[in-house]
N, C-alpha and C positions, 0 to 999 in steps of 0.2 A: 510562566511556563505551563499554566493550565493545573496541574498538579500541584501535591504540596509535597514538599522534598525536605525530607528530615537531612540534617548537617551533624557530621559525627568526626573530632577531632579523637586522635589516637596520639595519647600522653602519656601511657604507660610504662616506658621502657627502660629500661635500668640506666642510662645515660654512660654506662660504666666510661665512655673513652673522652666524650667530654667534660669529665670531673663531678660534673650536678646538673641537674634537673635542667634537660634542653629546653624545654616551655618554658621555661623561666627565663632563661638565658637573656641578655640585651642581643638586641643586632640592629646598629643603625638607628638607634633613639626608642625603639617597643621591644618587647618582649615579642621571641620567636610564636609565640603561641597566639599572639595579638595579629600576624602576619594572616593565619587560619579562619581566625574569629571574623577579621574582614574581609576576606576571602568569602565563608558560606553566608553572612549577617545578609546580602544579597539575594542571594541563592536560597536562602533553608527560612523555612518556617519557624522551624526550632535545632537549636544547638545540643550536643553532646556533649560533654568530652572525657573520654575514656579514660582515664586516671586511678592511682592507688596513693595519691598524694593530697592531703585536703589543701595544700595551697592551691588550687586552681579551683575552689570556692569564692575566692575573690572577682573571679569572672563576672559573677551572677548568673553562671550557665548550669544545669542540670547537669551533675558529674555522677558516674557509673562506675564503680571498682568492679574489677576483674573478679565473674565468680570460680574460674579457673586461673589460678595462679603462676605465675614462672611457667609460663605457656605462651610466650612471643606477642605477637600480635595479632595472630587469632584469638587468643583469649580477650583480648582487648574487644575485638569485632565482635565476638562472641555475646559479650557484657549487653553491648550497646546495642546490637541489633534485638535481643532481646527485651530492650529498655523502649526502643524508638515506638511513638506514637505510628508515624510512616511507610510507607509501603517500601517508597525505595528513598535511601539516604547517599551522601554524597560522603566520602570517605577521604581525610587527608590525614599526614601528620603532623603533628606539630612542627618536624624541624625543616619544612620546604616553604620558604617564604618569598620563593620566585614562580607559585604556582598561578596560574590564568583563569580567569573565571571561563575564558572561551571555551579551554580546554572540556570545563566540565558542562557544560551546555551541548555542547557537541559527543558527549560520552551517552547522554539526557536521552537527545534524539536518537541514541543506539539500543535504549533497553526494551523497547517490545521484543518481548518474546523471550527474553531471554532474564537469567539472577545476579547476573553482573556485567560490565560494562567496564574492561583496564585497559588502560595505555599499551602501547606495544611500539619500538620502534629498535633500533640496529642492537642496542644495549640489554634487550631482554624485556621483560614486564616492569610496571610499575603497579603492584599492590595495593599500595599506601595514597593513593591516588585516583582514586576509581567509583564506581556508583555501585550499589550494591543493594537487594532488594533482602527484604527484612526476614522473609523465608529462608533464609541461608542460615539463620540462627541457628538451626535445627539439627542440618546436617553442619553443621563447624562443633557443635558440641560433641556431636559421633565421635567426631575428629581427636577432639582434648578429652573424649575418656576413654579412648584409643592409642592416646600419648602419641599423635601424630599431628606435628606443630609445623608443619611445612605449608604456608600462603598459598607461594606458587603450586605446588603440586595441586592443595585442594582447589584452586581457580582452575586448571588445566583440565581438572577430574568433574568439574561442576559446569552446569550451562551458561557458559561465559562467553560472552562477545569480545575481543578485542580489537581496539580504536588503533589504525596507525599514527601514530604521534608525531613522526617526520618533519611534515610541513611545518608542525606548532614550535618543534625545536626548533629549527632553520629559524622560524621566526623571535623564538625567545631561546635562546642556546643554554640558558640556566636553569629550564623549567623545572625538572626533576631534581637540581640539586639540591644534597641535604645534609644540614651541619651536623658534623658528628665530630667532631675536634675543636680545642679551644682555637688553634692557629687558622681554621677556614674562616673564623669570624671577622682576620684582619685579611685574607686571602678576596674574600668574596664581596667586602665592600665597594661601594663606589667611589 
């Protein structure tokens, strides 16, 4: 892709409704977080992963704790764009393991000009899915000592491009889904 593109997993998040640690989680023979890792190992130069839990040291990937805490998932973003070597890194979460690499290649060729690059299609944004240029660190931090942890809003308020996803879903109709319940694990297999 010409560029080197830092990869940044966002594992943060309190898991509260699926019992424990989503990245951890199995689905389908790997762990959800293994689903991401092969996802950017493609794509990214080098890996992140946003976390407050030292079990995802097992990885072998350079992990980032939150220096704003119980701050959502900008403080996740926050950590890690602060951390990345990268101009602009490729952004997922851990618990979407039906994401497309197409998807984010074509997000790639949207960021001239612009600090971020997110999905858009009938259902709203996708966040947690998106390219994000390492300057954003700066102002997300405004943000979390502002005590204002809303994604979407700072993506809406910042120079963001967004991609219509349409086509991608028609073509993969599971692309954005994301486990959040122990019951989607037997819901969502194949």
């Amino acid at each position: 892709m010409g560029d080197q593109i830092g990869g940044i997993i966002l594992a943060g998040g309190k898991s509260s409704r699926m019992g424990k640690d989503k990245g951890l989680i199995e689905f389908q023979g790997k762990q959800l977080i293994q689903y991401a890792i092969g996802l950017l190992h493609p794509l990214c130069t080098e890996i992140i992963i946003s976390t407050n839990q030292a079990a995802y040291e097992e990885f072998g990937l350079k992990t980032v704790a939150d220096v704003y805490r119980d701050c959502g998932p900008l403080g996740g973003l926050q950590a890690a764009l602060s951390e990345t070597e990268f101009e602009w890194n490729v952004v997922v979460s851990c618990d979407t393991p039906f994401l497309q690499a197409e998807l984010f290649t074509s997000l790639l060729q949207m960021k001239t000009g612009f600090d971020a690059v997110i999905p858009k299609h009938a259902g709203g944004i996708e966040p947690m899915a998106g390219v994000y240029h390492k300057s954003l660190a700066e102002s997300i931090e405004a943000k979390l000592k502002a005590k204002d942890f809303k994604t979407q809003k700072f993506l809406y308020e910042s120079n963001t491009a967004f991609y219509d996803a349409t086509g991608l879903i028609q073509k993969y109709p599971r692309l954005f889904y994301n486990l959040n319940r122990p019951e989607e694990l037997d819901e969502l297999a194949d």
